[in-house]
DRENPA-3360 file (N, C-alpha, C; in nm, 2 decimals, always signed):
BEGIN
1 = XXXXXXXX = +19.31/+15.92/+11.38/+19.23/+16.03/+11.42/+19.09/+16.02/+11.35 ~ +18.99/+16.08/+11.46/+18.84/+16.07/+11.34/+18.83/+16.19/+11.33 ~ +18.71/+16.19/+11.19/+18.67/+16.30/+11.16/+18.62/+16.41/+11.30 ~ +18.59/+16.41/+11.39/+18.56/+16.46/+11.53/+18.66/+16.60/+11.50 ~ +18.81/+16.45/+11.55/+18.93/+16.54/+11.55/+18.96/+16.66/+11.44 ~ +18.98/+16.59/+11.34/+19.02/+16.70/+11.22/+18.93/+16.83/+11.24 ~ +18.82/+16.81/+11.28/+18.73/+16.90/+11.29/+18.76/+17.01/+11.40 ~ +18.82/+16.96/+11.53/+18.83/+17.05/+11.64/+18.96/+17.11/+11.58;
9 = XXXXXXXX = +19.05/+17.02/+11.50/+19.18/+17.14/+11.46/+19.13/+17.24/+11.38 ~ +19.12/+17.23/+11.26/+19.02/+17.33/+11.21/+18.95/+17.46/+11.24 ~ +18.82/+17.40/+11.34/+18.79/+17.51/+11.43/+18.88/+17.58/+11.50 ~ +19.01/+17.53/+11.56/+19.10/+17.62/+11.61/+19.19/+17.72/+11.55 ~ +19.23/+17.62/+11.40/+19.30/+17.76/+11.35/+19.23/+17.81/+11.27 ~ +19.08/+17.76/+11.25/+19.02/+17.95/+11.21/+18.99/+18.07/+11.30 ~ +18.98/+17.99/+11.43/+18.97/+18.07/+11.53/+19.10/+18.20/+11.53 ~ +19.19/+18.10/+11.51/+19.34/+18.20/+11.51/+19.39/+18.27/+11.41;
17 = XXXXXXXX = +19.34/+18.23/+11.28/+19.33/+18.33/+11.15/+19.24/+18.43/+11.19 ~ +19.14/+18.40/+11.23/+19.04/+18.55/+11.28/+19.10/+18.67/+11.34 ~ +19.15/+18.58/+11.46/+19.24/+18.64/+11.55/+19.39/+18.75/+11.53 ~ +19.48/+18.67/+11.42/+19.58/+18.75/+11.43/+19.59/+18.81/+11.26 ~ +19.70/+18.94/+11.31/+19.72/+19.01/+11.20/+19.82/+18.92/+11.10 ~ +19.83/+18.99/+10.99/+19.92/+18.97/+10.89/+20.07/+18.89/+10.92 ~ +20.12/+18.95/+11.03/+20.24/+18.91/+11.07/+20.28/+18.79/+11.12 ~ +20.15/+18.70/+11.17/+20.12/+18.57/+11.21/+20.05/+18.47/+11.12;
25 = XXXXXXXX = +19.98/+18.53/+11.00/+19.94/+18.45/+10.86/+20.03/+18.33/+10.83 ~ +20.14/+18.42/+10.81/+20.27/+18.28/+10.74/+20.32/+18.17/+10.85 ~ +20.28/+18.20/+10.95/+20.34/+18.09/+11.04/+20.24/+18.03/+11.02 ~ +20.03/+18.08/+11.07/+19.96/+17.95/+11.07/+19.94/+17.88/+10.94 ~ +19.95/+17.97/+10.84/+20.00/+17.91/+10.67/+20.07/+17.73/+10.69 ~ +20.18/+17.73/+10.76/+20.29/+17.65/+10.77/+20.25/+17.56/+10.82 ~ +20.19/+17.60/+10.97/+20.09/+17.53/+11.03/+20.03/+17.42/+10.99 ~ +19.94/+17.50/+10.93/+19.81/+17.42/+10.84/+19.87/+17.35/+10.75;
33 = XXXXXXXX = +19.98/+17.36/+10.68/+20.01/+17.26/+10.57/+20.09/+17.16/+10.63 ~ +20.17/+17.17/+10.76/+20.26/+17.10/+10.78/+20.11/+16.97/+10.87 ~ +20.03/+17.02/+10.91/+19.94/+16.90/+10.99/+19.87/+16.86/+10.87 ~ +19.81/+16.95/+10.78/+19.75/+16.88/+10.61/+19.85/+16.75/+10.54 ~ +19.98/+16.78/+10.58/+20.05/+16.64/+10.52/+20.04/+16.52/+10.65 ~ +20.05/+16.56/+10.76/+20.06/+16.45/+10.87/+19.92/+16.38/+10.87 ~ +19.81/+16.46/+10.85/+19.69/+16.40/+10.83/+19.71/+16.31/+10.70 ~ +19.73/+16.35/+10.60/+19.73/+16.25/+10.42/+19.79/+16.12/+10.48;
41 = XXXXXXXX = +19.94/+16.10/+10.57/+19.98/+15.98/+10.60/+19.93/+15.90/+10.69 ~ +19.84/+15.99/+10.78/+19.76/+15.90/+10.89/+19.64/+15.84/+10.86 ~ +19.59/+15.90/+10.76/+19.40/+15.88/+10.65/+19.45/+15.94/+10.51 ~ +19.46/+15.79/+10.44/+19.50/+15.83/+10.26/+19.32/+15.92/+10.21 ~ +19.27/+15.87/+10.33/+19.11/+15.93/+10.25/+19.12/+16.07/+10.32 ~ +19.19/+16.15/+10.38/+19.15/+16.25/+10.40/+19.20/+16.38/+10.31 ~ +19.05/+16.44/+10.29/+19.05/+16.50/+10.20/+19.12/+16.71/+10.22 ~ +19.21/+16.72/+10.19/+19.26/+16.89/+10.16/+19.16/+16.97/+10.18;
49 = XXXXXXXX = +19.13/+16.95/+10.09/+19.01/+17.07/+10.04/+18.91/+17.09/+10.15 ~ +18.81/+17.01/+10.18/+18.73/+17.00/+10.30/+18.80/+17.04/+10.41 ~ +18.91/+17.05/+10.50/+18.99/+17.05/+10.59/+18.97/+17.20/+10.57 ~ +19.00/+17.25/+10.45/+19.08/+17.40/+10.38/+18.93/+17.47/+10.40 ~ +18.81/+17.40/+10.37/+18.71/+17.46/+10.36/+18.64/+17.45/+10.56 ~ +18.68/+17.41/+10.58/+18.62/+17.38/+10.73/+18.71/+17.56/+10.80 ~ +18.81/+17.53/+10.77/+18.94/+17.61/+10.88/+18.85/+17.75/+10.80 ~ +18.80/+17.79/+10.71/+18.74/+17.94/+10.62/+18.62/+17.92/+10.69;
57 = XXXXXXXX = +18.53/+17.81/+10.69/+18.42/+17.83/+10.78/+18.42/+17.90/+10.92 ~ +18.50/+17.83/+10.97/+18.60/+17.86/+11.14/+18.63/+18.02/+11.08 ~ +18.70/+18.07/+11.03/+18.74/+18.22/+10.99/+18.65/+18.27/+11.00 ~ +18.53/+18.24/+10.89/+18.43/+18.35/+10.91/+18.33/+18.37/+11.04 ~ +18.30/+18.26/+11.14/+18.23/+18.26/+11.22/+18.30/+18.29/+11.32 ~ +18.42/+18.31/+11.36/+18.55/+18.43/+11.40/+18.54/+18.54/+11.42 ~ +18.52/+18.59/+11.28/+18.56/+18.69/+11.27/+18.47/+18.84/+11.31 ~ +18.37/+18.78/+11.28/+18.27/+18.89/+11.36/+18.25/+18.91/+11.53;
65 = X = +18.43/+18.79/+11.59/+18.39/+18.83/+11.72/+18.50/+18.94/+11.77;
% end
């Protein structure tokens, strides 16, 4: 995957954090962590944090819609 990619996932589930209540948090929670490990095995360089910080970027520019 290139950085492109990781980036359109990201944008999508901040889109969908924006989007839903409370009651769908813990699923994209699971989500996010279950693609955050499939990414580490596919690119040892890909970094958490950046990923974590992109998807809050995606949230906030969301959320004002």
């Amino acid at each position: 995957m290139t950085k492109k990619d990781y980036e359109l996932i990201a944008a999508c589930l901040g889109a969908a954090y924006a989007k839903f209540n409370n009651s769908k948090m813990l699923a994209l929670d699971d989500l996010a962590s279950r693609l955050e490990l499939e990414f580490e095995l596919d690119n040892p360089k890909f970094n958490t944090e950046k990923f974590q910080g992109r998807i809050n970027y995606w949230i906030d520019k969301h959320s004002n819609d």
